[in-house]
FILUMVO-965442 format. One line per 3 residues: their letters; for each residue z, y, x of N, C-alpha, C, CB. Coordinates in steps of 0.1 Angstrom, whole numbers. Each point is the difference from the previous one (the first is absolute). Glycine has a CB too. Layout:
# residues N
A = Z Y X Z Y X Z Y X Z Y X ~ ... .
END
This chain:
# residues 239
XXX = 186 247 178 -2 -14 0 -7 -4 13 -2 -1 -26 ~ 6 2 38 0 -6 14 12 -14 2 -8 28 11 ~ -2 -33 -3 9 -12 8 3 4 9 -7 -16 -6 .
XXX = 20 16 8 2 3 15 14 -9 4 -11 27 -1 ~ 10 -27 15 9 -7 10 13 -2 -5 -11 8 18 ~ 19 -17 -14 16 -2 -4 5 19 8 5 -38 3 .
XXX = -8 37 9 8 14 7 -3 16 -9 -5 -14 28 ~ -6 11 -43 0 16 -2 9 -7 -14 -29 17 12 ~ 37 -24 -11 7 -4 -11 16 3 1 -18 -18 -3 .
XXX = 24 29 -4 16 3 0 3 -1 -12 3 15 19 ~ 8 -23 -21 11 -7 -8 14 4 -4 -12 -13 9 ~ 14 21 -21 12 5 3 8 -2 -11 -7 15 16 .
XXX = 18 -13 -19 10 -9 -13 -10 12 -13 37 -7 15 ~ -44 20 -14 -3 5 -10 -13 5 -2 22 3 0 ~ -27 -7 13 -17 10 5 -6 -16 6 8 35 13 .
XXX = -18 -37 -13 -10 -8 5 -15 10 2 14 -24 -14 ~ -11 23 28 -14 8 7 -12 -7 2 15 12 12 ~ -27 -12 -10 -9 -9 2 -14 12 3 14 -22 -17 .
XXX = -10 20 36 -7 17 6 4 12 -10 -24 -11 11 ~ 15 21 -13 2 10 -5 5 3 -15 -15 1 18 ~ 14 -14 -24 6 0 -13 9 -5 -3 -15 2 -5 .
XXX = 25 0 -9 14 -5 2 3 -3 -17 8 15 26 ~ 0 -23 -27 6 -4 -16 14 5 5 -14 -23 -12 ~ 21 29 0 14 5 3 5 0 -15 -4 16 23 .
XXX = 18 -22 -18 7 2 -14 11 11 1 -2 -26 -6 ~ 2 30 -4 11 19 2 8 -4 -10 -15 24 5 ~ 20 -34 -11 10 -2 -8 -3 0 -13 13 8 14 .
XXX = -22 1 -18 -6 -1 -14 -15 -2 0 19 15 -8 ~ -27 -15 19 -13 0 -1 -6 -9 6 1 17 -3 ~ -12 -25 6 -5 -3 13 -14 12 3 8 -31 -4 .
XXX = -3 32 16 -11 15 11 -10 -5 4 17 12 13 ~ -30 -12 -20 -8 -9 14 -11 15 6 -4 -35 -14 ~ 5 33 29 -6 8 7 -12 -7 1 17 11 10 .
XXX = -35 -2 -12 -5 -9 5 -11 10 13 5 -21 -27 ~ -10 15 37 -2 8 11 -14 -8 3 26 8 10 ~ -37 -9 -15 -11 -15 2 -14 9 1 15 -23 -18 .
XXX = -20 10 24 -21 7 0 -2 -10 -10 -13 7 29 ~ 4 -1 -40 -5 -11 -10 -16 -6 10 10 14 -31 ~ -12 -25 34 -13 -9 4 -1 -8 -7 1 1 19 .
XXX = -13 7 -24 -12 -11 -14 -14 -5 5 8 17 -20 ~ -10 -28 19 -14 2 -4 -11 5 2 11 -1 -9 ~ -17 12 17 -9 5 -9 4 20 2 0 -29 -19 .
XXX = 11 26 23 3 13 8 4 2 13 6 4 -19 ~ -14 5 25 -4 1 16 11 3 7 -22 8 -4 ~ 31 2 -3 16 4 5 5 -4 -7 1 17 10 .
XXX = 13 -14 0 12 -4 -8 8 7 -7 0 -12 13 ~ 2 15 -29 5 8 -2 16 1 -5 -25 4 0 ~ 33 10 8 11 -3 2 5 -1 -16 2 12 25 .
XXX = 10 -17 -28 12 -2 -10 8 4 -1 -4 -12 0 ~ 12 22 -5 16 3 5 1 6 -10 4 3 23 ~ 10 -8 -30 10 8 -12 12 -4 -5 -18 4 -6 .
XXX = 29 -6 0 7 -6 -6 -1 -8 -14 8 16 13 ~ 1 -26 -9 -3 -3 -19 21 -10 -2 -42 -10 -1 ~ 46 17 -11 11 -6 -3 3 -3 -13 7 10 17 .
XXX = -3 -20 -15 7 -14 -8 12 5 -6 -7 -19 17 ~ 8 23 -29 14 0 -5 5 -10 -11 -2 25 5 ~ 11 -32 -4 2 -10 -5 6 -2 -15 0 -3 25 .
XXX = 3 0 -38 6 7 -10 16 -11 7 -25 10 -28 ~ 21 -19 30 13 -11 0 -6 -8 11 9 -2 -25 ~ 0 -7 32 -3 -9 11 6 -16 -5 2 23 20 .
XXX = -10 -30 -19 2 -18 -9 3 -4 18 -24 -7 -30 ~ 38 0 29 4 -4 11 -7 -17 7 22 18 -11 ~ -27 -22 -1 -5 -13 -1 -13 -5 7 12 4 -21 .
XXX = -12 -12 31 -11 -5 3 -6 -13 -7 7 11 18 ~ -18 -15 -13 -4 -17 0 -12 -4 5 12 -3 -19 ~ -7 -8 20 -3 -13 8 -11 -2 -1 18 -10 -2 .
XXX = -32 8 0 -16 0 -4 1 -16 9 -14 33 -2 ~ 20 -36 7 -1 -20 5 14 -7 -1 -20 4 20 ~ 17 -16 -23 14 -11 0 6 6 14 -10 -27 -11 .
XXX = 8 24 19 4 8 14 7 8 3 -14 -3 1 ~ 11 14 -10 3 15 3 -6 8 14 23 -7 -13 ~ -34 -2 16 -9 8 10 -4 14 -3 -10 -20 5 .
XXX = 8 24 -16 -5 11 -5 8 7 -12 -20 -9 9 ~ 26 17 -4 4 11 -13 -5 8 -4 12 -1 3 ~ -13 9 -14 -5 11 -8 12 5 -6 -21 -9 -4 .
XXX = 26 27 7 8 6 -4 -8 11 -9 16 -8 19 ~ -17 8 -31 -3 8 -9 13 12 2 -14 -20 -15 ~ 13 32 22 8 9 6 2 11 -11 -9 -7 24 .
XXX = -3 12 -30 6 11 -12 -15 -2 -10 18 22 18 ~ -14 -31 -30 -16 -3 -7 1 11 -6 -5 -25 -5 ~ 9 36 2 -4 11 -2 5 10 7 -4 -8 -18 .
XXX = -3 21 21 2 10 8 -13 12 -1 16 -19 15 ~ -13 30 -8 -8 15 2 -3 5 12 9 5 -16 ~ -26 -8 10 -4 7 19 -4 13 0 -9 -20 9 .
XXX = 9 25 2 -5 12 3 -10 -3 14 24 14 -12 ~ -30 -9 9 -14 1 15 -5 11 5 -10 -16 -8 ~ 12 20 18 -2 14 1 -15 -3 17 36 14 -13 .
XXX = -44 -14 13 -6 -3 8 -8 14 13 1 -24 -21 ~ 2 29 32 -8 10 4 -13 -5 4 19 13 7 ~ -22 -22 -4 -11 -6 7 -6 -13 -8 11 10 23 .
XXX = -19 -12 -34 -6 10 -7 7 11 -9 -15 -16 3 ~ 14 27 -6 10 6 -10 0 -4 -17 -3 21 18 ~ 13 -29 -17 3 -7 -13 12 -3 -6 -17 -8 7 .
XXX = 22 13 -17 18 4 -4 -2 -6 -12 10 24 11 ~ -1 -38 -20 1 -1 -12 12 -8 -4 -22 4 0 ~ 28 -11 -8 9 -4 -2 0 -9 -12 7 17 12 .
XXX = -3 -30 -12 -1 -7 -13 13 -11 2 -30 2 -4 ~ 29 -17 0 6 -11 -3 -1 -4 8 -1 -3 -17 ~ 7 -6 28 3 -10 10 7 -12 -6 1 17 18 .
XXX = -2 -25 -3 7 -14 -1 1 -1 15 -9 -13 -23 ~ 20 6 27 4 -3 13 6 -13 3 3 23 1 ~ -15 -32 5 9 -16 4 -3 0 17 -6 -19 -27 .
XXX = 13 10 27 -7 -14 14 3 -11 4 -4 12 8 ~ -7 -15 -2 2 -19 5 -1 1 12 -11 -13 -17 ~ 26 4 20 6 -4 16 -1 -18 4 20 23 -3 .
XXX = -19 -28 14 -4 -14 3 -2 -5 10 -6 2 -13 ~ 14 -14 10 -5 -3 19 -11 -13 5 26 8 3 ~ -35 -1 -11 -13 -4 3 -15 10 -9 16 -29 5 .
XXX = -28 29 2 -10 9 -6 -1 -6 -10 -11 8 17 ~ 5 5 -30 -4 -3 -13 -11 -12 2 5 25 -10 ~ -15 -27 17 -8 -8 1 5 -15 1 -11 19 8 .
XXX = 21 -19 1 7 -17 3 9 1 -15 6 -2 35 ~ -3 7 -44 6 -2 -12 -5 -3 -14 10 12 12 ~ -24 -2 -7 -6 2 -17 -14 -1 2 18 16 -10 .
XXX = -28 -24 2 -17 3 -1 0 9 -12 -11 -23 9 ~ 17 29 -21 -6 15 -8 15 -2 -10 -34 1 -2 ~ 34 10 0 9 9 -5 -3 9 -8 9 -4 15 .
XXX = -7 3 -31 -2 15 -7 12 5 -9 -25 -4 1 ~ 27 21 2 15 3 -2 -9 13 -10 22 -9 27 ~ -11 14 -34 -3 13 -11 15 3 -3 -25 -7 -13 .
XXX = 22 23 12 13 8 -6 -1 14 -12 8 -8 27 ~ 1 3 -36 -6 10 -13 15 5 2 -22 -13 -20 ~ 21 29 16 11 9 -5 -1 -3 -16 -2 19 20 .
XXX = 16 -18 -24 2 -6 -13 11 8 -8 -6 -24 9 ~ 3 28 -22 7 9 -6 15 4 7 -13 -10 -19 ~ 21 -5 23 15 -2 5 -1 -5 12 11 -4 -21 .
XXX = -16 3 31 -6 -3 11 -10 -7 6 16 3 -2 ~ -21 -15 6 -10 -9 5 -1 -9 3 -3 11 3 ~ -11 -20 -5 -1 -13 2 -12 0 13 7 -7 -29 .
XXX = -1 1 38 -5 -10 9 -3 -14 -3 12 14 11 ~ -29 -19 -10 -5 -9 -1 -4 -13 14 -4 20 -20 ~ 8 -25 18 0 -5 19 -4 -15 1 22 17 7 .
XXX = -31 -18 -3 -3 -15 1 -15 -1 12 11 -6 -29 ~ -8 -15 31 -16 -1 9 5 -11 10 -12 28 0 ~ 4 -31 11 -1 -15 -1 6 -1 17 -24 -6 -21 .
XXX = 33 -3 24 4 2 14 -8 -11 7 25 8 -3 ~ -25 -7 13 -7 -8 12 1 -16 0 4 21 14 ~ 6 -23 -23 -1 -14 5 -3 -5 -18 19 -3 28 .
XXX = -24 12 -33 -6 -2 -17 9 1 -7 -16 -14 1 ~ 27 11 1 8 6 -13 0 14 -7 14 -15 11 ~ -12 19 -24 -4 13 -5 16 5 -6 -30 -6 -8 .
XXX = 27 21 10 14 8 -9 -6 8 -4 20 -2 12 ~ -9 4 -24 -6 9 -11 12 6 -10 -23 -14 2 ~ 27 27 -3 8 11 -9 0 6 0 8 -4 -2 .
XXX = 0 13 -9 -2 9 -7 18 9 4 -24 -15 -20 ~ 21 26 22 19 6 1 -2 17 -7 11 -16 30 ~ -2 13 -41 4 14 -6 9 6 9 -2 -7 -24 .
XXX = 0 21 22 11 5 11 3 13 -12 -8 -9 32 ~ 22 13 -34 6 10 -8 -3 12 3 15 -12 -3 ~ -9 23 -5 1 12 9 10 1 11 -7 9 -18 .
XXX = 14 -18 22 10 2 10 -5 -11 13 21 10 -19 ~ -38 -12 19 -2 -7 5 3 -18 6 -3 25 -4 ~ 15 -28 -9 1 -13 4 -8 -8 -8 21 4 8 .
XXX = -23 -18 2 -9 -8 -4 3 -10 -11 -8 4 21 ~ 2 -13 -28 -2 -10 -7 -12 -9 -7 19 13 0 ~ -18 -25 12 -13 -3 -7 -6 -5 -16 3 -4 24 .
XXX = -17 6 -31 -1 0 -9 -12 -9 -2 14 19 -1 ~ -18 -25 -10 -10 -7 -4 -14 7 7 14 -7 -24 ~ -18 -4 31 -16 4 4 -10 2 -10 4 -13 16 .
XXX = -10 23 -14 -13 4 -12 -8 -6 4 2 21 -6 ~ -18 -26 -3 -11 -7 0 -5 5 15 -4 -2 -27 ~ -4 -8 33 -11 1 11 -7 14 -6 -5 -29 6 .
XXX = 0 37 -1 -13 9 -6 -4 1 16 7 16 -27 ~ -23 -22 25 -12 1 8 -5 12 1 -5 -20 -6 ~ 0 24 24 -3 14 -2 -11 -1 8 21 11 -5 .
XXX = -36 0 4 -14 -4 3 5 2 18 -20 10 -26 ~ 12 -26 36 1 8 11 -3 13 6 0 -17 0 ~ 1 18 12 0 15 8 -18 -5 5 34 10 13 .
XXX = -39 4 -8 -9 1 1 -5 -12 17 4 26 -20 ~ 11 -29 27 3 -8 14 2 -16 -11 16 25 24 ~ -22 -24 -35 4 -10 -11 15 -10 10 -34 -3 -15 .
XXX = 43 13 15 13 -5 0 7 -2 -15 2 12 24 ~ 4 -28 -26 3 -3 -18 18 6 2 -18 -30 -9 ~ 16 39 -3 17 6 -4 2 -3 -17 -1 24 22 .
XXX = 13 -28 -24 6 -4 -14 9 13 3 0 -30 -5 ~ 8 30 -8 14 6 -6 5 -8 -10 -5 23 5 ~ 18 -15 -13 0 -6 -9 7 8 -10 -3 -19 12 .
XXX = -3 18 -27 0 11 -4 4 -8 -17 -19 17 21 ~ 25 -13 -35 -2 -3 -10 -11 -3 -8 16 9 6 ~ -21 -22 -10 -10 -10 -9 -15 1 15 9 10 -37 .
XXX = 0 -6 49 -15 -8 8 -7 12 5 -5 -22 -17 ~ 2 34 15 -8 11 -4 11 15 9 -12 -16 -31 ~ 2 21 43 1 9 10 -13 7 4 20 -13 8 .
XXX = -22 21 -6 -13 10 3 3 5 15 -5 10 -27 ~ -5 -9 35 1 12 11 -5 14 -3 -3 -17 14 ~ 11 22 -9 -1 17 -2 -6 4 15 24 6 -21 .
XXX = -22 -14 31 -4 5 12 6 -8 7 -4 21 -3 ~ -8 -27 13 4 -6 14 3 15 13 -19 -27 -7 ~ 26 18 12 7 13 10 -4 -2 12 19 4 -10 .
XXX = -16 -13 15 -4 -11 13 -8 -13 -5 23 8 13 ~ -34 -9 -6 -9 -10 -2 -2 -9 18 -13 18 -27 ~ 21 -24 28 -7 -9 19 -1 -9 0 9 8 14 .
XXX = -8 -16 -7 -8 -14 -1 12 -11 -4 -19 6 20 ~ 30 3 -19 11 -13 -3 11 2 -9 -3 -7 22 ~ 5 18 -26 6 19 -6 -5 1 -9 3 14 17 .
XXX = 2 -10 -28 -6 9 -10 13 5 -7 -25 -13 -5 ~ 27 26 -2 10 10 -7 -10 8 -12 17 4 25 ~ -10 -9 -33 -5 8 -10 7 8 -13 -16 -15 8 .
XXX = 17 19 -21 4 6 -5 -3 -7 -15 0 17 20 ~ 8 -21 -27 -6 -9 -14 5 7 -8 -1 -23 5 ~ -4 20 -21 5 9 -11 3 -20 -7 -19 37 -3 .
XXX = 30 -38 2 6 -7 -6 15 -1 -16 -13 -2 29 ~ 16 -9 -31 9 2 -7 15 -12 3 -24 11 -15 ~ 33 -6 18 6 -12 -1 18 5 -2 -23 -14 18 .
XXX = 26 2 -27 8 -2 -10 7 8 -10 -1 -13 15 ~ -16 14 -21 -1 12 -14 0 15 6 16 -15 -20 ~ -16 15 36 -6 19 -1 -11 -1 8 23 16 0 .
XXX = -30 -3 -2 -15 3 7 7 4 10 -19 6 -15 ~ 11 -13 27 6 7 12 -14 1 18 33 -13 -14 ~ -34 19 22 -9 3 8 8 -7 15 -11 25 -18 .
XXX = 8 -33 21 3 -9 9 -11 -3 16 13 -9 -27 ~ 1 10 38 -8 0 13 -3 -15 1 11 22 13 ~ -20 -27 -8 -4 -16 4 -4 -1 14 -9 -5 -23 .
XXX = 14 -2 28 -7 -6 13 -4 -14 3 12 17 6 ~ -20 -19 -2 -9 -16 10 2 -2 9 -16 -1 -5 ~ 21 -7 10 -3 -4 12 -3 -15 6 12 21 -1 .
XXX = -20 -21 9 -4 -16 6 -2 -3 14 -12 -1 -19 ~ 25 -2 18 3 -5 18 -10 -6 5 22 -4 -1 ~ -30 -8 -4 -10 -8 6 -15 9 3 14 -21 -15 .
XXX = -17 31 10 -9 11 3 5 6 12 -6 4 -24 ~ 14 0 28 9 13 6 2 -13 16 18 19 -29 ~ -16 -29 29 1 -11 11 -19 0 2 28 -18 -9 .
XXX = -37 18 2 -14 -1 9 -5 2 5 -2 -2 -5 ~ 0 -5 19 -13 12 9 -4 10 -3 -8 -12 4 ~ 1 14 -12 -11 9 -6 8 14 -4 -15 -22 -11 .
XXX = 28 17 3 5 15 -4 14 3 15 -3 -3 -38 ~ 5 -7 43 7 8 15 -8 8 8 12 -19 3 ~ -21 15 0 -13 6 5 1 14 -6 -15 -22 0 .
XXX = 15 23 -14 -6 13 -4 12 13 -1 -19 -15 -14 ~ 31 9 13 13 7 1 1 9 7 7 -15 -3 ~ -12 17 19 4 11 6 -9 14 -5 8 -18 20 .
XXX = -19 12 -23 -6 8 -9 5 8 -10 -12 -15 5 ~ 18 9 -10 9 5 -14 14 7 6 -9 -23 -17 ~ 14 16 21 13 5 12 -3 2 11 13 -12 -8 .
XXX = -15 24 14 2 2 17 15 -5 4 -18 23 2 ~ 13 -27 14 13 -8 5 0 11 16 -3 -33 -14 ~ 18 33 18 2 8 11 1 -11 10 10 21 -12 .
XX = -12 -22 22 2 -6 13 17 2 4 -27 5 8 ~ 29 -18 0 10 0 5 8 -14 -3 -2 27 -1 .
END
């Protein structure tokens, strides 16, 4: 997680390099190389990062959308269910569980689009629900809900109740939404000033299910105060 220059940036119909590290698709996987110094905080060096981690996908949902009238911004929910494998040498760390694989493209920054956004994704007996909603920049709000099969195609479905969730300790406010109102945290993952990811023990539509959540608040992430603190958090390379 460095910033660096447009020139340590290569672009290619199946690999996207970004300096020493790289995302690659092999036809059935996505490859991500990763080659990085972790800079925290609070630690004097930098310590290196390097391992694999791959994305295997069960099915691929061909379907994007639109998150503005516009279509400034898309969101491709790419495989809402899939299998990872992590194999890491630097620190030595190997395990393997449940993934999900999206992203958002645009031609303009999340910031010029959106002041907060909160999204969640539960694995579900027959596939998964993506929760997706939050407020764009010029105040208008979106908000749904999309079942996706086992063959990963989509269809959207009735939104479940608001359920309120306690802020982060950066008291950043995150919702979900879950059946009769009612979601728990099992663990925050990332806690920053504008960010938060966490892990909920929820229920929704009649099964128990353990769901990723994320926050986010563009109008934090645009302040002085947290630009300022960023490189901190992110080292940036010259050039």
């Amino acid at each position: 997680m460095t910033e660096r220059p447009h020139s340590a940036v290569v672009q290619e119909r199946d690999t996207l390099a970004i300096g020493p590290s790289s995302v690659r698709w092999t036809g059935e996987a996505l490859e991500i190389r990763i080659e990085e110094r972790d800079k925290r905080v609070g630690i004097p060096w930098r310590r290196r990062v390097r391992g694999t981690v791959r994305v295997h996908p069960e099915a691929l949902n061909p379907v994007g959308y639109a998150l503005d009238p516009a279509a400034r911004h898309i969101w491709h929910c790419l495989a809402p269910r899939a299998r990872i494998e992590v194999e890491m040498d630097q620190p030595g760390l190997k395990w393997g569980g449940r993934a999900y694989l999206d992203s958002n493209r645009g031609t303009e920054s999340l910031e010029e689009g959106f002041d907060v956004w909160h999204w969640s994704r539960a694995h579900m007996p027959e596939g998964a629900v993506v929760c997706y909603e939050g407020k764009r920049s010029d105040g208008s709000r979106f908000a749904s809900a999309i079942r996706f099969d086992r063959q990963c195609l989509p269809q959207r479905d009735e939104l479940p109740l608001t359920a309120p969730l306690p802020n982060t300790l950066w008291q950043m406010k995150r919702k979900t939404r879950a059946d009769r109102g009612h979601a728990g945290v099992i663990r925050t993952w990332e806690d920053a000033p504008f960010y938060a990811r966490s892990t909920l023990s929820s229920r929704l539509y009649g099964e128990q299910v353990v769901a990723v959540q994320e926050s986010l608040d563009m109008r934090r992430f645009t302040s002085p105060i947290v630009q300022f603190m960023l490189p901190y958090r992110m080292p940036r390379t010259s050039g």
